[in-house]
DSSP file (Angstrom, degrees, kcal/mol; ACC not computed):
  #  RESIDUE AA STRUCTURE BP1 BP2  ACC     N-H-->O    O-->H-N    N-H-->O    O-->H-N    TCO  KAPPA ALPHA  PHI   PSI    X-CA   Y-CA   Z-CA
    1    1 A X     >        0   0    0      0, 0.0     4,-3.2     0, 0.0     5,-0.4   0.000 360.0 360.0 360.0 -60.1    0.0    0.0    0.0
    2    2 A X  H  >  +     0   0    0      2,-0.2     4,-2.6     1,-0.2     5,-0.4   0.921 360.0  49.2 -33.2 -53.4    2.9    2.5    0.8
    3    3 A X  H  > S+     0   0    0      1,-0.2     4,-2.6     2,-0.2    -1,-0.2   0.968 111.7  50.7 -79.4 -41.8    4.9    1.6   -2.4
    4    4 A X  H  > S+     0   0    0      2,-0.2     4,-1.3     1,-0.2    -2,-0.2   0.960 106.9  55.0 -56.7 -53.8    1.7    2.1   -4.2
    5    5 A X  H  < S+     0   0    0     -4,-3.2     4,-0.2     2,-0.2    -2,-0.2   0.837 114.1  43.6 -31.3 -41.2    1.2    5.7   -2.4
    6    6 A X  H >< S+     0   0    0     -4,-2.6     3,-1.7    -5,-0.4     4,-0.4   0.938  99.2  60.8 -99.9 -39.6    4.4    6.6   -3.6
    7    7 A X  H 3< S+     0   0    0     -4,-2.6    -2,-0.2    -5,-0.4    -1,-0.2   0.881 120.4  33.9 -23.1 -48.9    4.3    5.5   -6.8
    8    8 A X  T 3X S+     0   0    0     -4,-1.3     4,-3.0     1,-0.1     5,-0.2   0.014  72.5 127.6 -72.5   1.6    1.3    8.1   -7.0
    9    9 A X  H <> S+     0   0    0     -3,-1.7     4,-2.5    -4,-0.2    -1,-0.1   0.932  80.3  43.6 -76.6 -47.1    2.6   10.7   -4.6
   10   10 A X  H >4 S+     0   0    0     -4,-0.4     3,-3.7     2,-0.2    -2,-0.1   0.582 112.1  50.4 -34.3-105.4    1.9   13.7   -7.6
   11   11 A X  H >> S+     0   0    0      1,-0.4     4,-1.6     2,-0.2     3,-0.6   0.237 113.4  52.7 -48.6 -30.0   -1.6   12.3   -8.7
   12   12 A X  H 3X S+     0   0    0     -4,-3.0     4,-2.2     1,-0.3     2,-0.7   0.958 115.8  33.8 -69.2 -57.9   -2.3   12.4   -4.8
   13   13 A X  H << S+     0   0    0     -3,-3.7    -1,-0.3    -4,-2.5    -2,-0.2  -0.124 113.2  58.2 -96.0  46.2   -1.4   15.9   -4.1
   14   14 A X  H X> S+     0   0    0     -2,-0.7     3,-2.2    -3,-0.6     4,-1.0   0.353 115.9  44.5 -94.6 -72.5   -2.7   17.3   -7.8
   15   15 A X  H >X S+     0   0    0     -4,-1.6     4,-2.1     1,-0.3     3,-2.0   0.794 112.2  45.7 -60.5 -62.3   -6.2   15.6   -6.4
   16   16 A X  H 3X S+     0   0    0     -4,-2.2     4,-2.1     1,-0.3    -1,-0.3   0.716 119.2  42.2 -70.5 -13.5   -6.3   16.9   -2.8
   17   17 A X  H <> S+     0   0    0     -3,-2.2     4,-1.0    -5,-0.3    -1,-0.3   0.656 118.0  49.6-102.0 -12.0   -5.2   20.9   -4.0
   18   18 A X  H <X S+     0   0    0     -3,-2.0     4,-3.5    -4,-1.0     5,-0.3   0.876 114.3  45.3 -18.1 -78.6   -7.7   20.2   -6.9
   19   19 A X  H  X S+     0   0    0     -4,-2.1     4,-1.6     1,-0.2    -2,-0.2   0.816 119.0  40.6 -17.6 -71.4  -10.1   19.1   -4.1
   20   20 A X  H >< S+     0   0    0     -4,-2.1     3,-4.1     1,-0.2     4,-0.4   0.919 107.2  57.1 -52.7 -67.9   -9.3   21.8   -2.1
   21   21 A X  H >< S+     0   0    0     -4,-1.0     3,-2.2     1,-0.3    -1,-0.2   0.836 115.4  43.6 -33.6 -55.4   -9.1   24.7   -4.9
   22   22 A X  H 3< S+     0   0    0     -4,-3.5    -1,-0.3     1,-0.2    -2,-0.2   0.863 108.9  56.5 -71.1 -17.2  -13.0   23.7   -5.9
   23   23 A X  T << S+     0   0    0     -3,-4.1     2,-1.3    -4,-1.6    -1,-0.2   0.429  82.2 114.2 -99.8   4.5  -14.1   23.5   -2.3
   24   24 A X  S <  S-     0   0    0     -3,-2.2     4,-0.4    -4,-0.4     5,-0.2  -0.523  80.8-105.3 -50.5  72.2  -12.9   27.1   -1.8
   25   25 A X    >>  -     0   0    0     -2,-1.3     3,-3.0     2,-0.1     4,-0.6   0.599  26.8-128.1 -23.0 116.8  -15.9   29.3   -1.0
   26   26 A X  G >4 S+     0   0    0     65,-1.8     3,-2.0     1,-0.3    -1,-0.1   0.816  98.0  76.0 -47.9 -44.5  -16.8   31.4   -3.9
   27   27 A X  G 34 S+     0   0    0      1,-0.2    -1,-0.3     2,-0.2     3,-0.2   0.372  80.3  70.5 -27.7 -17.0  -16.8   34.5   -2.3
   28   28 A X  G <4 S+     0   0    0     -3,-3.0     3,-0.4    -4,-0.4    -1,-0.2   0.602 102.0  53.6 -82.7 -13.4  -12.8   34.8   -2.2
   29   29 A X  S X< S+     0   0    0     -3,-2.0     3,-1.3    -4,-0.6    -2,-0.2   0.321  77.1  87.9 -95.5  27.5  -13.0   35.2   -5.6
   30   30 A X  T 3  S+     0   0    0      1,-0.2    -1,-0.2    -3,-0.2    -3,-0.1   0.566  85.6  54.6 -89.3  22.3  -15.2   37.8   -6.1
   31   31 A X  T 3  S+     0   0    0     -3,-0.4     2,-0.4     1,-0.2    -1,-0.2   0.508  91.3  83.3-116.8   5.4  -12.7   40.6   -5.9
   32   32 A X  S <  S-     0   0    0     -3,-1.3    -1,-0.2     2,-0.0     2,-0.1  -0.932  77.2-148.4-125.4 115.1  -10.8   39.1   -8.4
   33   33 A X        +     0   0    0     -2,-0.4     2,-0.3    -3,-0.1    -2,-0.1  -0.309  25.4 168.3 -67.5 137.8  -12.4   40.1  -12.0
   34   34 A X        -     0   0    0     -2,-0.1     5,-0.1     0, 0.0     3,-0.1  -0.977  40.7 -80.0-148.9 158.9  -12.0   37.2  -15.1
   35   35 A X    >   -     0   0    0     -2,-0.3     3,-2.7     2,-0.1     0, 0.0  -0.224  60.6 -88.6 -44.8 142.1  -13.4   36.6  -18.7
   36   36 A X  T 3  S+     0   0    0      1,-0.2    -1,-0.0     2,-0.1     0, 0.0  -0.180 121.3  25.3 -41.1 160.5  -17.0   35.0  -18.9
   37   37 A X  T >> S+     0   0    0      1,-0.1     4,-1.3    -3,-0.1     3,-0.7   0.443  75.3 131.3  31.3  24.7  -15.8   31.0  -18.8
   38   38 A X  H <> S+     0   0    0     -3,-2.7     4,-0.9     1,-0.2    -1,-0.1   0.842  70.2  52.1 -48.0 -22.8  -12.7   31.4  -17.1
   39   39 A X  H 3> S+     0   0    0      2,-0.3     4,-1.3     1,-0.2    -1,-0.2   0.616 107.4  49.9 -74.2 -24.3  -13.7   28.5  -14.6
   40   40 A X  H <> S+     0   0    0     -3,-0.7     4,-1.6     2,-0.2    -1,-0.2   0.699 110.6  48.7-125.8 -38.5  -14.5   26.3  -17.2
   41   41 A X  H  X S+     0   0    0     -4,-1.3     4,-2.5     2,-0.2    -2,-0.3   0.860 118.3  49.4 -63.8 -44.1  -10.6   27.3  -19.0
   42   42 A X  H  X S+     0   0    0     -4,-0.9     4,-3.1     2,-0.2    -2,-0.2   0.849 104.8  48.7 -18.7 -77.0   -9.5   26.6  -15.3
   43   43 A X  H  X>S+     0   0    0     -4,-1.3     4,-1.0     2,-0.2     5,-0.7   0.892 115.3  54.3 -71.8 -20.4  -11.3   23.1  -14.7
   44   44 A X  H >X5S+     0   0    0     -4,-1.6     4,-2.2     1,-0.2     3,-1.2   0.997 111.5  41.7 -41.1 -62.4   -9.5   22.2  -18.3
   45   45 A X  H 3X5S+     0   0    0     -4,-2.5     4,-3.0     1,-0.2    -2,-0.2   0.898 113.1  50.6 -64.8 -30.8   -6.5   23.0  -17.2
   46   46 A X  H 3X5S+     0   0    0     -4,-3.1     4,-1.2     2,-0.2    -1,-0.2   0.664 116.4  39.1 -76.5 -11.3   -6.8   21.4  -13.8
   47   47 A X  H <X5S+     0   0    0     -3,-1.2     4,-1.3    -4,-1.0     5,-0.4   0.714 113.6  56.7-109.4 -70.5   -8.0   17.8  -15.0
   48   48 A X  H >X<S+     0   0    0     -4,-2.2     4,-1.1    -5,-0.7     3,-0.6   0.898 109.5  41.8 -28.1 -59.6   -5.7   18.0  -17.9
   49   49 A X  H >X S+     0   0    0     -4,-3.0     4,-2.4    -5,-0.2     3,-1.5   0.987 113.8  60.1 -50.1 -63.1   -2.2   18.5  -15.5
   50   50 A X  H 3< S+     0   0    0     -4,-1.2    -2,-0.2     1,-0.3    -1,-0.2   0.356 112.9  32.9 -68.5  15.9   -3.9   15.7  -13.1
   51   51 A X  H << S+     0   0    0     -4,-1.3     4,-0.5    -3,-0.6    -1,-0.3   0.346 110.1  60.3-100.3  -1.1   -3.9   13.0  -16.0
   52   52 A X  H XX S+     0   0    0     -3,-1.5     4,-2.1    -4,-1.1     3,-1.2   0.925 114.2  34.2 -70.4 -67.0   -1.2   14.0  -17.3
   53   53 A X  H 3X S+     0   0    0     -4,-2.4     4,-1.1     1,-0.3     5,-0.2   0.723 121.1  50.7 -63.8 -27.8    0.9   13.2  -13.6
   54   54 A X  H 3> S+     0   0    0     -5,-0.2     4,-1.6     2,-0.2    -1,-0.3   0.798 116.1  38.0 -95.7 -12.8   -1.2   10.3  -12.9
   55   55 A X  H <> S+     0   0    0     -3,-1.2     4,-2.1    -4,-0.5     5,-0.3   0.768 119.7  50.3 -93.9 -23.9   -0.6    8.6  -16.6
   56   56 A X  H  X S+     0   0    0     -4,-2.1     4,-2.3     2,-0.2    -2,-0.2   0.892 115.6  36.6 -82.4 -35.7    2.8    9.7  -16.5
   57   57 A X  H  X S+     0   0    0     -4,-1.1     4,-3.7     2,-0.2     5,-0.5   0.884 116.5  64.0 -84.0 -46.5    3.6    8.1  -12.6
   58   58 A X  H  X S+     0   0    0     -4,-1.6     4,-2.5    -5,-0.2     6,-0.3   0.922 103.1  41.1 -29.9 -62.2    1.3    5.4  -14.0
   59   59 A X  H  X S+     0   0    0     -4,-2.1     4,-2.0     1,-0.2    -2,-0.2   0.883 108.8  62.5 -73.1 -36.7    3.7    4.4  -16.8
   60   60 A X  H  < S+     0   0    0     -4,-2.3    -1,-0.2    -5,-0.3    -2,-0.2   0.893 108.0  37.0 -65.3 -23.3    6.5    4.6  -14.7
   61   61 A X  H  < S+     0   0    0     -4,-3.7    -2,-0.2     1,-0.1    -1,-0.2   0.727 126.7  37.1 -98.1 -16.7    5.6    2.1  -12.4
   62   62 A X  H  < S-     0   0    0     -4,-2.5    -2,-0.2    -5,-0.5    -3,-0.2   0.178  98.6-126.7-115.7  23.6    4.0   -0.2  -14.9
   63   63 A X  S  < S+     0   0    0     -4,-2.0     2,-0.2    -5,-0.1    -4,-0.1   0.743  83.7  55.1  54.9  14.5    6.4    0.3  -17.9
   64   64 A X  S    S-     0   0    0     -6,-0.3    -3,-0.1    -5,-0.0    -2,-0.1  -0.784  92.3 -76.8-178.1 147.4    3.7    1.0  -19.9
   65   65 A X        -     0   0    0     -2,-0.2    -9,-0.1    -6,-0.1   -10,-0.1  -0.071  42.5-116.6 -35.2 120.0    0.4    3.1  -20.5
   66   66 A X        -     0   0    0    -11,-0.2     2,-0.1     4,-0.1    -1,-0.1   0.275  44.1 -92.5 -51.7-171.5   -2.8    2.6  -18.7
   67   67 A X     >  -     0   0    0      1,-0.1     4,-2.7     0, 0.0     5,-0.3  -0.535  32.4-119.0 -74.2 154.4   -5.9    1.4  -21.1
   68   68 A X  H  > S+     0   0    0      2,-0.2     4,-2.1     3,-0.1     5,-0.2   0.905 115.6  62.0 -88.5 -17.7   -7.7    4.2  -22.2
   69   69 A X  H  > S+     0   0    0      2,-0.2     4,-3.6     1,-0.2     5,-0.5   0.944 111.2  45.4 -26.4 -64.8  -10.8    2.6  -20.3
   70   70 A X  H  > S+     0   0    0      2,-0.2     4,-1.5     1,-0.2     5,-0.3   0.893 109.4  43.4 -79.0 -21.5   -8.7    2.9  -17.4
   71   71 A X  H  X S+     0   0    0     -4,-2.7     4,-3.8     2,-0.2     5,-0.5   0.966 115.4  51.2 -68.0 -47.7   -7.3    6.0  -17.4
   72   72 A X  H  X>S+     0   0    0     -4,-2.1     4,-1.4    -5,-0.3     5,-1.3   0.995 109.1  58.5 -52.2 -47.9  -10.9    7.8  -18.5
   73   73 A X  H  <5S+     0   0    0     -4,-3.6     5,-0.3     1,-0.2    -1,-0.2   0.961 120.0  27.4 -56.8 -35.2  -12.5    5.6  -15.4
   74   74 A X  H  X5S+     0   0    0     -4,-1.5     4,-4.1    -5,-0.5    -1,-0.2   0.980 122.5  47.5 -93.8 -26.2  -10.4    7.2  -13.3
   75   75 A X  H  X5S+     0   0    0     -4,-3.8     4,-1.2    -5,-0.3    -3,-0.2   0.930 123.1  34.5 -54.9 -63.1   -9.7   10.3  -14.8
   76   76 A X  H >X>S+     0   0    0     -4,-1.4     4,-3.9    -5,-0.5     3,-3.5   0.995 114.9  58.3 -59.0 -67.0  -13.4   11.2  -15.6
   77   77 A X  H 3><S+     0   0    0     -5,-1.3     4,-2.3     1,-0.3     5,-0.2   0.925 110.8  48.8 -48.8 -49.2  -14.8    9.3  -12.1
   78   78 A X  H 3X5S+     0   0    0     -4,-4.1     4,-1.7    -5,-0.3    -1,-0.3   0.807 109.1  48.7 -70.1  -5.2  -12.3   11.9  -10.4
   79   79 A X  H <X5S+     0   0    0     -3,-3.5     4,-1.1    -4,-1.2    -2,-0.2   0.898 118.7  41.2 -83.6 -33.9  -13.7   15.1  -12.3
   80   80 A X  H  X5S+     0   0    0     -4,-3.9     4,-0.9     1,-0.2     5,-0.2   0.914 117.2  46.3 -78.1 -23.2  -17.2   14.2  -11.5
   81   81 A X  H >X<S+     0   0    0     -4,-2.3     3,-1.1    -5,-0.5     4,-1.1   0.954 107.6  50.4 -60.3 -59.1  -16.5   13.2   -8.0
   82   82 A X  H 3X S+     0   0    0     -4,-1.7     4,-0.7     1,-0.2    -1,-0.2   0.777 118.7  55.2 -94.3 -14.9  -14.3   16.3   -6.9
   83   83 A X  H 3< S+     0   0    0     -4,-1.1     4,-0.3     1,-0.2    -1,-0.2   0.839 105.2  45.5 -56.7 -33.8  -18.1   18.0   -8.8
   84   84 A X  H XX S+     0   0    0     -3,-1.1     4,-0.7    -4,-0.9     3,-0.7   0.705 104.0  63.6 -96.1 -14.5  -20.4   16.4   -6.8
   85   85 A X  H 3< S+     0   0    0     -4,-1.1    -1,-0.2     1,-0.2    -2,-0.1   0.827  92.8  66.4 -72.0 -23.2  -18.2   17.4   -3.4
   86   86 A X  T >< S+     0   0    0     -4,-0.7     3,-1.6    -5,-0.2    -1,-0.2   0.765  79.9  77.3 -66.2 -33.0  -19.1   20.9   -4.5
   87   87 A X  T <4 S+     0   0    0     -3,-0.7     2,-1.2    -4,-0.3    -1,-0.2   0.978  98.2  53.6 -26.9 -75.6  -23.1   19.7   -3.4
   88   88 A X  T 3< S+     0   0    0     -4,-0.7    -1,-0.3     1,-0.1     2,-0.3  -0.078  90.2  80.5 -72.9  26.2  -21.5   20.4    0.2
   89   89 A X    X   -     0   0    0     -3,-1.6     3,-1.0    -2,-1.2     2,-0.8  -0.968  64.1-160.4-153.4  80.6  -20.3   23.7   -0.1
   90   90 A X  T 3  S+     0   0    0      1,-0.3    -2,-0.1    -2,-0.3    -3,-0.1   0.269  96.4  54.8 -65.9  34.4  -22.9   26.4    0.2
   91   91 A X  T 3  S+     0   0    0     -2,-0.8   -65,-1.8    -5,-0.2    -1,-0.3  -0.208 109.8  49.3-143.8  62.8  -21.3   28.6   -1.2
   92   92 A X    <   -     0   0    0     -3,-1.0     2,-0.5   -67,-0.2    -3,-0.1  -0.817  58.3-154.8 126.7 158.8  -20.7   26.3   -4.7
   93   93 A X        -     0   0    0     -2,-0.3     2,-0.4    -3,-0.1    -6,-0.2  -0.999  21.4-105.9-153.5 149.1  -22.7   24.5   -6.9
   94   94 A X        -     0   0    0     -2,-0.5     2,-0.4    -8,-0.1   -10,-0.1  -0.785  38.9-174.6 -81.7 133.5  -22.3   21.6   -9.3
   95   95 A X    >>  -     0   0    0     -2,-0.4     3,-3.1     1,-0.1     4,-0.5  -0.940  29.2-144.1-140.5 120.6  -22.3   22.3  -12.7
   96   96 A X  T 34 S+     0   0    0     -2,-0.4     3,-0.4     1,-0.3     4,-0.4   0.570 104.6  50.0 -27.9 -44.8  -22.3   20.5  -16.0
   97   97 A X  T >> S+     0   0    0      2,-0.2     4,-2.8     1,-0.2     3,-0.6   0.839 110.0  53.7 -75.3 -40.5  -20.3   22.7  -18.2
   98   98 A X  T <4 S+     0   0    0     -3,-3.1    -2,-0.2     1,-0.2    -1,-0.2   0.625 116.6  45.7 -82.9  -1.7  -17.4   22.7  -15.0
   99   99 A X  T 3X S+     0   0    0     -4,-0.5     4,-0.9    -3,-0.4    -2,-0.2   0.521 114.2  44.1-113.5 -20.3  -17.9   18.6  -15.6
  100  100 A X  H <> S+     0   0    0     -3,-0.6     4,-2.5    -4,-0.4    -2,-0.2   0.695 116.9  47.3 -98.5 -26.1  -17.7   18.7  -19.5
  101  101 A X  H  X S+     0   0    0     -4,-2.8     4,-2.4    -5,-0.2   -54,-0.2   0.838 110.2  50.1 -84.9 -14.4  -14.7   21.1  -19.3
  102  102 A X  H  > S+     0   0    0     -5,-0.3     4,-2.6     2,-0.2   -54,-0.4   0.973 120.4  41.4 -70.6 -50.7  -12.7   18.9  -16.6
  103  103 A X  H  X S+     0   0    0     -4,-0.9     4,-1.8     1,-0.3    -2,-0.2   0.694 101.8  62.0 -85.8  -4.8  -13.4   16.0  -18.9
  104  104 A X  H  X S+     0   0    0     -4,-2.5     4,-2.5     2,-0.2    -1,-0.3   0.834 107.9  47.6 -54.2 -57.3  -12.7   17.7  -21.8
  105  105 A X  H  X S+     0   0    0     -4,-2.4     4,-0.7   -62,-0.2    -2,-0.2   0.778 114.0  47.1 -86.6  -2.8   -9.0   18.1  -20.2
  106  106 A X  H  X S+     0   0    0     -4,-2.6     4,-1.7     2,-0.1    -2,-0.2   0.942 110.3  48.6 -33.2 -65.9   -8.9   14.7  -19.4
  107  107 A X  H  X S+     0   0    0     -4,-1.8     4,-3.2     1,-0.2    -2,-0.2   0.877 111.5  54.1 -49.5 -65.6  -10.1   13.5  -23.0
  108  108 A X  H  X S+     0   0    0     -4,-2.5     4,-1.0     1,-0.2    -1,-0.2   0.888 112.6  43.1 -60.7 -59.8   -7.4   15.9  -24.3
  109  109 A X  H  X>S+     0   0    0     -4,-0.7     4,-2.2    -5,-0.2     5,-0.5   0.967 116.8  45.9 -43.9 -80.4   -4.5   14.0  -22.0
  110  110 A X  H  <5S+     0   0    0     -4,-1.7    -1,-0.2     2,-0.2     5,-0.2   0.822 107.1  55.2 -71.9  -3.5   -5.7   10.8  -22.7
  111  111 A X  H >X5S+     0   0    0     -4,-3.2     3,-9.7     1,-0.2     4,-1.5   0.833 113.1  51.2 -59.1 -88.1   -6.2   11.2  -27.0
  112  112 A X  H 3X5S+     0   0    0     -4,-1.0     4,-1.5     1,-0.3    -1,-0.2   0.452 113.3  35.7  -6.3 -65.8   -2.6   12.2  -26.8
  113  113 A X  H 3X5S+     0   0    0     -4,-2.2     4,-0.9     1,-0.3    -1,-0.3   0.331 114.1  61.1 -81.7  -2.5   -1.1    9.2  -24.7
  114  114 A X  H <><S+     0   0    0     -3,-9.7     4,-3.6    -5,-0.5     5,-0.4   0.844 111.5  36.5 -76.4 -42.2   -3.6    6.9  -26.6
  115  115 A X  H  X S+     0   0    0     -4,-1.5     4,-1.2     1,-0.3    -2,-0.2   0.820 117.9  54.2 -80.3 -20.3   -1.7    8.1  -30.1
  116  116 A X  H  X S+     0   0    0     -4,-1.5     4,-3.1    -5,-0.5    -1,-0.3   0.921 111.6  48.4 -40.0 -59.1    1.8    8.0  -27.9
  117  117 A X  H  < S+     0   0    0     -4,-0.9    -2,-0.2     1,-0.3    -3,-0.1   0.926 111.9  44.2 -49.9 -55.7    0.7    4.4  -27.1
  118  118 A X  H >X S+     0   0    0     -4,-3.6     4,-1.5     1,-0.2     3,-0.8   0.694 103.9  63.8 -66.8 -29.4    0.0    3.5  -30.4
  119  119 A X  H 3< S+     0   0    0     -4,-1.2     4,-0.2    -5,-0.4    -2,-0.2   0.939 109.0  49.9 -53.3 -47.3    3.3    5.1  -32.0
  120  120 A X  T 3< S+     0   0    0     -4,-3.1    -1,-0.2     1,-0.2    -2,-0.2   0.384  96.5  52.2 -97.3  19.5    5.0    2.8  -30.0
  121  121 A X  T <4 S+     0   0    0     -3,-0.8    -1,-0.2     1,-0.1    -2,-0.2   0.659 104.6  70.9-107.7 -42.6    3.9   -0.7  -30.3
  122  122 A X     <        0   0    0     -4,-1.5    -2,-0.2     1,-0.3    -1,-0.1   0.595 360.0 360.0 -64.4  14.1    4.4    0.2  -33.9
  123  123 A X              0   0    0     -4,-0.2    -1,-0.3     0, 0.0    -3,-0.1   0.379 360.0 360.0 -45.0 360.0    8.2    0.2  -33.7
């Protein structure tokens, strides 16, 4: 269980400062002005970095890429998950669009490492 925790030790602490960052009360940001849909440019970026560190720590400890089944089950289960944690936040809300753009930088992460995957069993 340890040697699996460290294998992971990014992909843990991208999700719990993800976690955290969404479960921030909205109200510290109101004093700070952004373009309509920054949030949604934001939950890209923030799902995109964590599948990037968790397929990357991934392959280093198993010498090879996950499936893209599994990296979207986990990738996707954690954008909708760290969504639905937002439910318990009165001052937050869950929203679809913050859930299409998260998986959107998932999706992005794993097309890439699919077409990675596939470059290199054709060697």
């Amino acid at each position: 269980m340890i040697e699996q925790i460290k294998a992971y030790k990014f992909s843990i602490l991208i999700a719990l400062a993800i976690v955290a960052a969404l479960l921030i009360p909205s109200y510290a940001f109101s004093k700070i002005s952004s373009p309509t849909g920054m949030d949604k440019i934001v939950h890209f970026g923030l799902f995109f970095i964590f599948t990037l560190v968790y397929i990357v720590e991934f392959k280093k400890e198993k010498h090879k890429f996950p499936g893209f089944q599994h990296g979207a089950l986990i990738a996707f289960g954690f954008v909708i998950a760290s969504e639905l944690l937002q439910l318990f936040s009165r001052s937050r809300r869950f929203e679809l669009l913050d859930v299409a753009a998260g998986i959107l930088g998932s999706a992005t992460v794993l097309a890439i490492f699919k077409l990675l995957s596939l470059k290199e069993k054709n060697r």
